[in-house]
Backbone atoms as SQL, in Angstrom:
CREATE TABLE atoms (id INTEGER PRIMARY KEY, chain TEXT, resi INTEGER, resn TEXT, atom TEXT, x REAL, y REAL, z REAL);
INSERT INTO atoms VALUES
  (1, 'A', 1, 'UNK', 'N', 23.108, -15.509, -2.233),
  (2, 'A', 1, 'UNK', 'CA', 23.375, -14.632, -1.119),
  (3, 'A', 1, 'UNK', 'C', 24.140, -15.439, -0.063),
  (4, 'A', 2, 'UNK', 'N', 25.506, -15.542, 0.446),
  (5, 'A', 2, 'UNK', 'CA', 25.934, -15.891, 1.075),
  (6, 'A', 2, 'UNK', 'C', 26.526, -15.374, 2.545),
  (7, 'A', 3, 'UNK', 'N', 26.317, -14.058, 2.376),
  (8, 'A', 3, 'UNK', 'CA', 26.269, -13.214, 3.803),
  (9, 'A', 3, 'UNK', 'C', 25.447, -12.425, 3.381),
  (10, 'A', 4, 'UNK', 'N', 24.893, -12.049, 4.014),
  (11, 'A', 4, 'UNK', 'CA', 23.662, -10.775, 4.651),
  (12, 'A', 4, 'UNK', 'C', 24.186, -9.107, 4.407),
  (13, 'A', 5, 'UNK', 'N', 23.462, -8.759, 2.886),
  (14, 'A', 5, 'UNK', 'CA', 24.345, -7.477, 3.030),
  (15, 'A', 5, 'UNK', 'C', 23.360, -6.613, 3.425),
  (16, 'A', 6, 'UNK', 'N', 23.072, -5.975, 4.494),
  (17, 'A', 6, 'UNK', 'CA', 22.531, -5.411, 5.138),
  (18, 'A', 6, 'UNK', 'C', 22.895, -5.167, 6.694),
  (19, 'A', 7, 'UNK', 'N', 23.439, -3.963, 6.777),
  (20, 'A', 7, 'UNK', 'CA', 24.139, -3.734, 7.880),
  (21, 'A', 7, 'UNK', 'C', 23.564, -4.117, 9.516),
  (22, 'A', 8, 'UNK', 'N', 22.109, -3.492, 9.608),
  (23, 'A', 8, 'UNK', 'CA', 21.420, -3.738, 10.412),
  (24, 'A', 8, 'UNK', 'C', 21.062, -4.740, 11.152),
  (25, 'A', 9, 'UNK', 'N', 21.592, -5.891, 10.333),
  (26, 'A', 9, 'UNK', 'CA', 21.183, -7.695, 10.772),
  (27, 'A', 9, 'UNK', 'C', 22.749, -7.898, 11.435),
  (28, 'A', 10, 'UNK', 'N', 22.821, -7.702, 12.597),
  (29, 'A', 10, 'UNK', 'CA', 24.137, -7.903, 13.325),
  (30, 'A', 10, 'UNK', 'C', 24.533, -9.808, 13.328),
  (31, 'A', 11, 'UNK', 'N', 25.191, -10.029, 12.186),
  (32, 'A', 11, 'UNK', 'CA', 25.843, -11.356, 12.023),
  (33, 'A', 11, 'UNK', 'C', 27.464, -11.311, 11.588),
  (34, 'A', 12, 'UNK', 'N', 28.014, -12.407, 11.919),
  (35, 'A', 12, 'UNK', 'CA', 29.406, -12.626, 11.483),
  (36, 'A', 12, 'UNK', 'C', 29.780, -12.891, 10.488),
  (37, 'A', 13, 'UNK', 'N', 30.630, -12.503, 9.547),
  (38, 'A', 13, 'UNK', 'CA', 30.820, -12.019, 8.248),
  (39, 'A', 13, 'UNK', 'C', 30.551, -13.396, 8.040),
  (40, 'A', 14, 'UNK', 'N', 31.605, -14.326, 8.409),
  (41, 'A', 14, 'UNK', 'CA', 31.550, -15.852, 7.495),
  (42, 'A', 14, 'UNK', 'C', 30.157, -16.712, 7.985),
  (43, 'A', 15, 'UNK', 'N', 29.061, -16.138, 8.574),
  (44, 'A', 15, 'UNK', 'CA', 28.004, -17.223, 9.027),
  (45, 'A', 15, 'UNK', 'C', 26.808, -16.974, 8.036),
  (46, 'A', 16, 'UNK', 'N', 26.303, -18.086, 7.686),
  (47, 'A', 16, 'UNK', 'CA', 25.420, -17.880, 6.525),
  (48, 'A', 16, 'UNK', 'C', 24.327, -16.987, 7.229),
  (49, 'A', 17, 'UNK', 'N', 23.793, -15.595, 6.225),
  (50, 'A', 17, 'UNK', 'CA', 22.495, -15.147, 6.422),
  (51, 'A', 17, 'UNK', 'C', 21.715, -16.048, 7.218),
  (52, 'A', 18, 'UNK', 'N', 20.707, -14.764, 8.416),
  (53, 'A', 18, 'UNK', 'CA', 20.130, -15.156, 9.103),
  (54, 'A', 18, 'UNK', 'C', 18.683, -15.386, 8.149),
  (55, 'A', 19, 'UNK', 'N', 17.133, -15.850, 8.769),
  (56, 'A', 19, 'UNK', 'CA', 16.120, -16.040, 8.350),
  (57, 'A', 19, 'UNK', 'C', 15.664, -14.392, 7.751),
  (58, 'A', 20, 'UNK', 'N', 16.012, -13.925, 8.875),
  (59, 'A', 20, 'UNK', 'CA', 15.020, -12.597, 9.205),
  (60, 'A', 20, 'UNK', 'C', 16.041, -11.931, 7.672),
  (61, 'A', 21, 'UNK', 'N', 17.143, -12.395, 7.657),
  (62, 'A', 21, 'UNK', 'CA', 17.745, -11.558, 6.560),
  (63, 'A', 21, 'UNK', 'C', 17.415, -12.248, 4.979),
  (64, 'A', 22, 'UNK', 'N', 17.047, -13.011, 5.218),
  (65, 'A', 22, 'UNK', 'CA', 16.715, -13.691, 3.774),
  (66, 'A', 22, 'UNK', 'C', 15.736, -13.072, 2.949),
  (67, 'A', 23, 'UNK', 'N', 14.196, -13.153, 4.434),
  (68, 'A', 23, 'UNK', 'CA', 13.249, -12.543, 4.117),
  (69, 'A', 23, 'UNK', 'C', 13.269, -11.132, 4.157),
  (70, 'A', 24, 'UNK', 'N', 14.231, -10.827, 4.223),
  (71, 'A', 24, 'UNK', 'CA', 13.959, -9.052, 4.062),
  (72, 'A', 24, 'UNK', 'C', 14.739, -9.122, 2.759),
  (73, 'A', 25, 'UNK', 'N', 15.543, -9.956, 2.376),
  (74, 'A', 25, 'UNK', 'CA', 15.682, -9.486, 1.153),
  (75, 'A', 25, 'UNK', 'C', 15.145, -10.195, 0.007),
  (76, 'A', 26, 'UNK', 'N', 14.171, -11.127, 0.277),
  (77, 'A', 26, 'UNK', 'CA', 13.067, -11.361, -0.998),
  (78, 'A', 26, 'UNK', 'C', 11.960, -10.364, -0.789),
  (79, 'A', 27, 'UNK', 'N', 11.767, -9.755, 0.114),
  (80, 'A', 27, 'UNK', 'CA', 10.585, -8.643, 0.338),
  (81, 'A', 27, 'UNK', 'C', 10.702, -7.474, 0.059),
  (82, 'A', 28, 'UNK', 'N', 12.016, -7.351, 0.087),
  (83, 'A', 28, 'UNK', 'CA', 12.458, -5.662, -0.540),
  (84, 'A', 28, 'UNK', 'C', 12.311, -6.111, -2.085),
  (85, 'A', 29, 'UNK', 'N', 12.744, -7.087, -2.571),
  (86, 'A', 29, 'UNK', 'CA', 12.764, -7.256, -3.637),
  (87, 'A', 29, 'UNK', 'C', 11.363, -7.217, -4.708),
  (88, 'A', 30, 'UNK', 'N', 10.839, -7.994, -3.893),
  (89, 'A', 30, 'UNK', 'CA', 9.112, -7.859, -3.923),
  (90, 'A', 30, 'UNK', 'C', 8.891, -6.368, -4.325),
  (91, 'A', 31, 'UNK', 'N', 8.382, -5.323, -3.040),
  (92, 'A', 31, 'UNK', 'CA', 8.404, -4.185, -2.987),
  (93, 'A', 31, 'UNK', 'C', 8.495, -3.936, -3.914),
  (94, 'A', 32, 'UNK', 'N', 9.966, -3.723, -4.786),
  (95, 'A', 32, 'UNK', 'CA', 10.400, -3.214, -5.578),
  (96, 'A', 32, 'UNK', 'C', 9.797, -3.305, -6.741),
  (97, 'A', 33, 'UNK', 'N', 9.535, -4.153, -7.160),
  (98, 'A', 33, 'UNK', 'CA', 8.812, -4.953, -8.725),
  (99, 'A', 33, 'UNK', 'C', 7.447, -4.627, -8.446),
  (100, 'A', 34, 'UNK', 'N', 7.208, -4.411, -7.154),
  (101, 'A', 34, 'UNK', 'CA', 5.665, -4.025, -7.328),
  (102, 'A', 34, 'UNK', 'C', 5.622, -2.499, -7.419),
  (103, 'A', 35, 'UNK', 'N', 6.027, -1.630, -7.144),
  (104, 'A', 35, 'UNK', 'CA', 6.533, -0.339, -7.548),
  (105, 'A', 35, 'UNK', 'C', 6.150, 0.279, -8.917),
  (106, 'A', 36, 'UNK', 'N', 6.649, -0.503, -9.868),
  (107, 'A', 36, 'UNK', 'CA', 6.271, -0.638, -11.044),
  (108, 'A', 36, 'UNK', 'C', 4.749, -0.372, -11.535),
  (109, 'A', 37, 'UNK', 'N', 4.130, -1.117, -10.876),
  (110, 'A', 37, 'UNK', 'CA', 1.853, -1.223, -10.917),
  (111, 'A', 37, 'UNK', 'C', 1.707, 0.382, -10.200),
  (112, 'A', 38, 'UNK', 'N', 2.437, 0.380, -9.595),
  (113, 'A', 38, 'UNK', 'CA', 1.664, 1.907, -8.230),
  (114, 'A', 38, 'UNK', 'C', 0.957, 2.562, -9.297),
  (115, 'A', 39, 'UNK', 'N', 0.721, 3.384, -10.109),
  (116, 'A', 39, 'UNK', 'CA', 0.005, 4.434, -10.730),
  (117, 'A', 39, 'UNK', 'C', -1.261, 3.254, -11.557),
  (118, 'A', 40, 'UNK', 'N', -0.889, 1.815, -11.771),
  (119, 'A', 40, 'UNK', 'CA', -2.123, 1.145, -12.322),
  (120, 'A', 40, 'UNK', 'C', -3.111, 1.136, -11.108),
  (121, 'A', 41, 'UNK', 'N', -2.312, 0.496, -9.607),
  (122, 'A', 41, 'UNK', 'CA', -3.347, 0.259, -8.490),
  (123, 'A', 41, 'UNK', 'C', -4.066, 1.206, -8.100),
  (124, 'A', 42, 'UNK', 'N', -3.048, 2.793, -8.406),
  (125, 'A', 42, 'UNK', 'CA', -3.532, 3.914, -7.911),
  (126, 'A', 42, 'UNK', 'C', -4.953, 4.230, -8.183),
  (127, 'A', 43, 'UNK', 'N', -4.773, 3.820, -10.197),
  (128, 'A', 43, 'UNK', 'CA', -6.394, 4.267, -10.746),
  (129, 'A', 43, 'UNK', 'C', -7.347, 3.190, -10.384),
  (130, 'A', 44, 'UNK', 'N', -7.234, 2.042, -10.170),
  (131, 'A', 44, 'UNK', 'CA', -8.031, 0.471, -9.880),
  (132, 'A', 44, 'UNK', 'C', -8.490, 1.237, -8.599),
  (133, 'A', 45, 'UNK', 'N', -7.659, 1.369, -7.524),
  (134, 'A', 45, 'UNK', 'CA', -8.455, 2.036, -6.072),
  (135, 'A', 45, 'UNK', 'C', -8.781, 3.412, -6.226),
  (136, 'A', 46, 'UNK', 'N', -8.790, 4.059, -7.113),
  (137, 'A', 46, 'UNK', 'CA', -9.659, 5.639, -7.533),
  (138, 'A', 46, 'UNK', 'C', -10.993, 5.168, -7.868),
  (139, 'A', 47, 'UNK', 'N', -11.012, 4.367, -9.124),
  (140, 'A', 47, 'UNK', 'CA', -12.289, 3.617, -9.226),
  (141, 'A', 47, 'UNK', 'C', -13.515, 2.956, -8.391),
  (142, 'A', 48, 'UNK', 'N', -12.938, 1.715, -7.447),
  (143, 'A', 48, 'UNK', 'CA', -13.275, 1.540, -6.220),
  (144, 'A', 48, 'UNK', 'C', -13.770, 2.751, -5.810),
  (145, 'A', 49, 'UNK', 'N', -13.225, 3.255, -5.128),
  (146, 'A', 49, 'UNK', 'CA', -13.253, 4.398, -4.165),
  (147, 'A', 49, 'UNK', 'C', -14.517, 5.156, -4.297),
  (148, 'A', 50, 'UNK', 'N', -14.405, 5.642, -5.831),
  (149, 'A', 50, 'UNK', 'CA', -15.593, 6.563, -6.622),
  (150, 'A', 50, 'UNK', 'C', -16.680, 5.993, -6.242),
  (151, 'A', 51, 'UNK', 'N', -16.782, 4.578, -6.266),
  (152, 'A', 51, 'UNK', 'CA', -17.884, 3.900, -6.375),
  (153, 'A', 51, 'UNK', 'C', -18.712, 3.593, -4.728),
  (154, 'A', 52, 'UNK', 'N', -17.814, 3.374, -4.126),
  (155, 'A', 52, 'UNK', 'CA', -17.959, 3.578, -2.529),
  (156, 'A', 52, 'UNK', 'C', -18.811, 5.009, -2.231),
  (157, 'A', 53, 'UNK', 'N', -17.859, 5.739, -2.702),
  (158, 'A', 53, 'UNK', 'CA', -18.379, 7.426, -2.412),
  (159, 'A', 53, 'UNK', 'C', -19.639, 7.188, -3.140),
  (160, 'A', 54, 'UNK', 'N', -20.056, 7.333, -4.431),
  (161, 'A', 54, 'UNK', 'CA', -21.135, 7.601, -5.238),
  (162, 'A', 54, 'UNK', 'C', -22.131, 6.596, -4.056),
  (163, 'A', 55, 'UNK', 'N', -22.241, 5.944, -4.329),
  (164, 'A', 55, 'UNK', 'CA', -23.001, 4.834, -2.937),
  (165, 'A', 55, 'UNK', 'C', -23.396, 5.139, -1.864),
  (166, 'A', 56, 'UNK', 'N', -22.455, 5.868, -0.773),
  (167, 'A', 56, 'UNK', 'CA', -22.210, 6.238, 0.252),
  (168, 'A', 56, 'UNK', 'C', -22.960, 7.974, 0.537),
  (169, 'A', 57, 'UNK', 'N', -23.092, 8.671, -0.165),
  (170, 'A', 57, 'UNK', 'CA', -23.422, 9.796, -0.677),
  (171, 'A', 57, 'UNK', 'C', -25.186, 9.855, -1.055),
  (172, 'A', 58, 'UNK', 'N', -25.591, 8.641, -1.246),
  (173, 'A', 58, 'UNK', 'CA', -26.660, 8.959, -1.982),
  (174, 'A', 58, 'UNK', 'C', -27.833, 9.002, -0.420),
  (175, 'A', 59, 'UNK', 'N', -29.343, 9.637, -0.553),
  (176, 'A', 59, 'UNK', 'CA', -29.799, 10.055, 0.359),
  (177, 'A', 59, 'UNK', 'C', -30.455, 8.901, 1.536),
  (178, 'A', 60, 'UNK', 'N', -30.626, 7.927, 1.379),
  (179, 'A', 60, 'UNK', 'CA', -30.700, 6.694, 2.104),
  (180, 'A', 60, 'UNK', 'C', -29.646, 6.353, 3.127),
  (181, 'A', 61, 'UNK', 'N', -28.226, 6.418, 2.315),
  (182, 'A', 61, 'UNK', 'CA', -27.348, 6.146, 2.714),
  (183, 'A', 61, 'UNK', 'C', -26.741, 7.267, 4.275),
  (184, 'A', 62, 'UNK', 'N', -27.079, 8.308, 3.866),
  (185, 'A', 62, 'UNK', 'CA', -26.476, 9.520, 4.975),
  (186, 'A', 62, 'UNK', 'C', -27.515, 9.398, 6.361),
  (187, 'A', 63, 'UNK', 'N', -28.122, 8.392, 6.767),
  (188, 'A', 63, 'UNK', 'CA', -28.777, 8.696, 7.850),
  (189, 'A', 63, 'UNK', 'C', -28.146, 8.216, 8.608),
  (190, 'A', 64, 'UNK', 'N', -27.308, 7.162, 8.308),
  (191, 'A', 64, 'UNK', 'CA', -26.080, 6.958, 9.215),
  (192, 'A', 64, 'UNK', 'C', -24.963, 7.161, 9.465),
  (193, 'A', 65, 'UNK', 'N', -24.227, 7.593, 11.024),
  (194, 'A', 65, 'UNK', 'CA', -23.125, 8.293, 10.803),
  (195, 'A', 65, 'UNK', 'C', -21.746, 7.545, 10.406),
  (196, 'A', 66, 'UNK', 'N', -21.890, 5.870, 10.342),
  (197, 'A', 66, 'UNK', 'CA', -20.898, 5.173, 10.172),
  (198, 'A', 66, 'UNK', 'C', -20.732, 5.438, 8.765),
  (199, 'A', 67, 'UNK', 'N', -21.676, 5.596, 7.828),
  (200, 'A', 67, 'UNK', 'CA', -21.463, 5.662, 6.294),
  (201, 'A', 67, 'UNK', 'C', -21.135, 7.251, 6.185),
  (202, 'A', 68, 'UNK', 'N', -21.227, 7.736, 7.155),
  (203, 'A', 68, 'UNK', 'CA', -20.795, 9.529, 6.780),
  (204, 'A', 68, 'UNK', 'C', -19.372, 9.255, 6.873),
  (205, 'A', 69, 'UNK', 'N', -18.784, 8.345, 8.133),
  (206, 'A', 69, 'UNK', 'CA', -17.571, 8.233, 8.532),
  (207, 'A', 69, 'UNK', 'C', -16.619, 7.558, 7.302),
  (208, 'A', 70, 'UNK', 'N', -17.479, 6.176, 6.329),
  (209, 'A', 70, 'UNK', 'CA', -16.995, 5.507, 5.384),
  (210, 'A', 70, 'UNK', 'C', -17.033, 6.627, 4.310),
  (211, 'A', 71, 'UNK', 'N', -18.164, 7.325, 3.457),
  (212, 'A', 71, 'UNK', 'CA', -17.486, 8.243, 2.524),
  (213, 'A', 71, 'UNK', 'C', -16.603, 9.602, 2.815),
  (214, 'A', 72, 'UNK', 'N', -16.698, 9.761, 4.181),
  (215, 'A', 72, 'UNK', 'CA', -15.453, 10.995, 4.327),
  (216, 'A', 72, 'UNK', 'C', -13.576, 10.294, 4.276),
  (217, 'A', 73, 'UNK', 'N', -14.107, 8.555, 4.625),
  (218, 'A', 73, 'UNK', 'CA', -12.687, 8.042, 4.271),
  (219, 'A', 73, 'UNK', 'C', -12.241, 8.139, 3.201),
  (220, 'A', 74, 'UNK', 'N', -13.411, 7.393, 1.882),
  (221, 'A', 74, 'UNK', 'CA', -13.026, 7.333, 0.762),
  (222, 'A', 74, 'UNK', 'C', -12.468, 8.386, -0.075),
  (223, 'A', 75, 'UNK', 'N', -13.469, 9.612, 0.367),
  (224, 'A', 75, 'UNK', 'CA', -12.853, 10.618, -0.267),
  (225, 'A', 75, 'UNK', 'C', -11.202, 11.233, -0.016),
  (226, 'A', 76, 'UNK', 'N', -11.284, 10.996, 1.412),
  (227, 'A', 76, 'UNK', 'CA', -9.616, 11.228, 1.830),
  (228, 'A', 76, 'UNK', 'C', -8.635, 10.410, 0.844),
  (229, 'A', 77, 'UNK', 'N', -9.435, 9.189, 0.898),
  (230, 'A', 77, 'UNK', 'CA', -8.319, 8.271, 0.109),
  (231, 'A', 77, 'UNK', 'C', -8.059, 8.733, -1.322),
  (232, 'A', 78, 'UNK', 'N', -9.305, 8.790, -1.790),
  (233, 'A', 78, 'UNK', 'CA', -9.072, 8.913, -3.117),
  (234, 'A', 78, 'UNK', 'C', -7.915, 10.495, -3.363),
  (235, 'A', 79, 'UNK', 'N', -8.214, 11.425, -2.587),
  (236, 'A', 79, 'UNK', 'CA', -7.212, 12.551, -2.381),
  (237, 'A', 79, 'UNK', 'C', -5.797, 12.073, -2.398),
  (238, 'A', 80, 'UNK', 'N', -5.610, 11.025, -1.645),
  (239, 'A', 80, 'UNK', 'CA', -3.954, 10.932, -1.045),
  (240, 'A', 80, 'UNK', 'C', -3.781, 9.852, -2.444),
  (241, 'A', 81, 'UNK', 'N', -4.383, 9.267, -3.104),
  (242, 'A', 81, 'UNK', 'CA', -4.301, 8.260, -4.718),
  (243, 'A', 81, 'UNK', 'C', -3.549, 9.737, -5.430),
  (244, 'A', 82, 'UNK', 'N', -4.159, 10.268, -5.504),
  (245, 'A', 82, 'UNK', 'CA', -3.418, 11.471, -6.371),
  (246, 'A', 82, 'UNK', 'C', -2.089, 11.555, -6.755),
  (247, 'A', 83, 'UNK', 'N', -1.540, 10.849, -5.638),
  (248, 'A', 83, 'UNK', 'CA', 0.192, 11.563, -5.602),
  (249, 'A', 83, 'UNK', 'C', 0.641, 10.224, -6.560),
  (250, 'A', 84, 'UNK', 'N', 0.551, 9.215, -6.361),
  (251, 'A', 84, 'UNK', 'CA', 1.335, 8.259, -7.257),
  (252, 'A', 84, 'UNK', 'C', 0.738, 8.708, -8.943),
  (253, 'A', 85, 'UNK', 'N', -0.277, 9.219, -9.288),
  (254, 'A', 85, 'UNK', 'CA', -0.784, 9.234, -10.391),
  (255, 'A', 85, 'UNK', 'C', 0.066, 10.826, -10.880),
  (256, 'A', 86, 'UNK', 'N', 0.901, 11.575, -10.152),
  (257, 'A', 86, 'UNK', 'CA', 1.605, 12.421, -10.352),
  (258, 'A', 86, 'UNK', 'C', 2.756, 12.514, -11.299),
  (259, 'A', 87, 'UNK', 'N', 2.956, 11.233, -10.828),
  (260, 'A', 87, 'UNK', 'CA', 4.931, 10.731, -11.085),
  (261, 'A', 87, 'UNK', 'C', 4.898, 10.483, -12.595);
């Protein structure tokens, strides 16, 4: 990479890439390759999740409202997991 192709990083054509531009483009790159796992992580944190809820749910557990607050998260979460397991 010898200039910064990314418009947004206001540099002069002939000055070598800035820091901030380097790392944005090993991190997009990143991103990208991790993209790939989304529907594995999706089911790994469905799992989790289940297990939180099943836990969280049981009658010991509901006398407090912080654990009402933790399985009404999980369940949200596990809802919004849905969409990558779509694709």
């Amino acid at each position: 990479m010898k200039t910064c192709p990314y418009y947004f990083f206001d540099e002069p054509k002939d000055s070598p890439p800035s820091l901030s531009c380097v790392y944005y483009y090993y991190f997009s790159n990143v991103v990208i390759n991790c993209l790939e796992f989304e529907p594995y992580i999706a089911l790994f944190s469905l799992l989790i999740n289940g297990i939180h809820l099943f836990i969280l749910v049981q009658k010991p557990m509901r006398n407090s409202s912080i654990n009402l607050i933790m399985a009404v998260t999980a369940f949200t979460d596990m809802i919004s997991l849905i969409y990558p397991l779509e694709k």
